[in-house]
N, C-alpha and C positions, 0 to 999 in steps of 0.2 A: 185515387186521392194523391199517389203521389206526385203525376203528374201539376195538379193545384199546388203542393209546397212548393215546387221547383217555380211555376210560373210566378208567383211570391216573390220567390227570391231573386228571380231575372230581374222581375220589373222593380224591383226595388235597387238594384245596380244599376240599371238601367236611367233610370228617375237620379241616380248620383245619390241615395238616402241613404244614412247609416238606419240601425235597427230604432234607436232613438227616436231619431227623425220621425219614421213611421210609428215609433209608439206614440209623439206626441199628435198626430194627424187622426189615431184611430181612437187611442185612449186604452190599448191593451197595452199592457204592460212587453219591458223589452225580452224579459224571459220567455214571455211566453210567446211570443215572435219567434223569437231562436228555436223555440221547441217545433214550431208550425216548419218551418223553414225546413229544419230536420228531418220531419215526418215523424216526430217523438208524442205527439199530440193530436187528439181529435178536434175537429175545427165547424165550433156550428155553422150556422148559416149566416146565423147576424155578427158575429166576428166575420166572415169573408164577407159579408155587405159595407162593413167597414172598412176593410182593406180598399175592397175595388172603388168607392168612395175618395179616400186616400190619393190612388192612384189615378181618380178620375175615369176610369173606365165602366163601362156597364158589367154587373156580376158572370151575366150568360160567359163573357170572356174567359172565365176560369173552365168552362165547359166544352170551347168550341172544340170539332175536331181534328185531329192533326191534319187530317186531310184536305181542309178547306185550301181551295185554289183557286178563286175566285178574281182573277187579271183584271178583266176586260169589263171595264164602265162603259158603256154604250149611252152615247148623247139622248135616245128614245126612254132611257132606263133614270137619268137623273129624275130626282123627285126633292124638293124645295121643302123645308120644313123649317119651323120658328122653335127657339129655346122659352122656356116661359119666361115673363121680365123683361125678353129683349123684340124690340120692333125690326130686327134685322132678319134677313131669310139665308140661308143656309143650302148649300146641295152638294151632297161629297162626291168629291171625283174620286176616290182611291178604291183602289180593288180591295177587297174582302178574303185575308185570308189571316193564318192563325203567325204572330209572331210580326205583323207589321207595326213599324216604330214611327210612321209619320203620318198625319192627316192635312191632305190636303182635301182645300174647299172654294167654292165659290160663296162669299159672301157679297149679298143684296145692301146697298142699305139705303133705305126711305130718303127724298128729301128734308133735307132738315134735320135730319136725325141727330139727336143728341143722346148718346150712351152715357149719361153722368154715373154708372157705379163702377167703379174701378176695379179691377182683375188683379189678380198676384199668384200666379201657382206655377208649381217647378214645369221647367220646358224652355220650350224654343217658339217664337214668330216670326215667318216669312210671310210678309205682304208683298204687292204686285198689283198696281193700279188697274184695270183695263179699260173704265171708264170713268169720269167724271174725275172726284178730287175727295181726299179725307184729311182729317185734321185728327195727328195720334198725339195721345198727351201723356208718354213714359217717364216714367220716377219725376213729375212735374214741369218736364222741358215737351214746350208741342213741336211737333214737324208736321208741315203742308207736303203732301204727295198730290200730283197731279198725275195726268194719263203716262202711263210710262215709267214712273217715279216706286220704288221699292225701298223698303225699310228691315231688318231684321234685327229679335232683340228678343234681351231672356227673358222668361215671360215669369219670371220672382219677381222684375221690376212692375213696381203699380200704374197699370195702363188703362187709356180708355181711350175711345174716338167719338170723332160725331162728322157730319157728313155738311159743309157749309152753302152745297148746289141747292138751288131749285128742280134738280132731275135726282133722277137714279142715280147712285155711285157701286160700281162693281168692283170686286176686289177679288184678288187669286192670292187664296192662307195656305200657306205648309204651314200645320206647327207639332208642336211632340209634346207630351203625350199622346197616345190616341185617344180621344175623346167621344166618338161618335160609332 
């Protein structure tokens, strides 16, 4: 378990949160944050389902093991997968292992695509056109990216995109937190 407090507390330095911060994101109170963090405290389940929530990452995360080393994404090995809500397709390029702080990705996105609900969570976005063209629309200002064309920005500001081609539009995301 101790191993789980500390990871707690990284990724909450890490994300830039005071204990606040994440007590207003989980709804635990800030004492008892400080106590988890400590190791002064037993931690159900659905309190760390809240955290990793918070944090944005999947719970299993609190479990991997130290050992995972996992480099090497192999082009035969990507596999494309949809978020529910969203028309856009997904395939992670980043290795797998315990303590990585960036996700990069290849996203798809449909012609025409219109993403009207808007994003805000702590992090970073690195896009990177590879084909076609998008249209981002941060804290209410849009920017046209065409092939070649790169954008990056904190991803607290309220964002969205949509895709203006009649084709495919591809995109190359770093962004942080890890999400996937």
């Amino acid at each position: 378990m101790d191993e789980i407090y500390q990871k707690i507390k990284e990724l909450r330095k890490q994300q830039d949160l005071t204990l606040k911060d994440l007590s207003e994101k989980t709804g635990l109170s800030i004492s008892f944050l400080s106590q988890v963090e400590r190791g002064a405290t037993t931690l159900a389940i659905t309190s760390l389902k809240k955290i990793a929530d918070a944090y944005q990452i999947p719970i299993t995360d609190f479990f991997e093991n130290q050992s995972n080393q996992n480099f090497l994404v192999k082009a035969e090995n990507h596999e494309p997968f949809r978020i529910e809500g969203s028309s856009a397709e997904y395939t992670r390029l980043g290795g797998d292992f315990t303590g990585r702080s960036i996700e990069p990705i290849i996203v798809t996105l449909s012609p025409n695509l219109i993403q009207d609900n808007q994003f805000s969570h702590p992090g970073e976005e690195f896009y990177y056109v590879l084909e076609g063209a998008v249209i981002f629309t941060i804290d209410g200002k849009e920017y046209l990216l065409k092939t070649g064309d790169s954008i990056h920005f904190p991803s607290n500001l309220p964002h969205f995109w949509q895709n203006p081609l009649n084709q495919i539009t591809k995109i190359l995301c770093v962004l942080t937190p890890v999400i996937f």
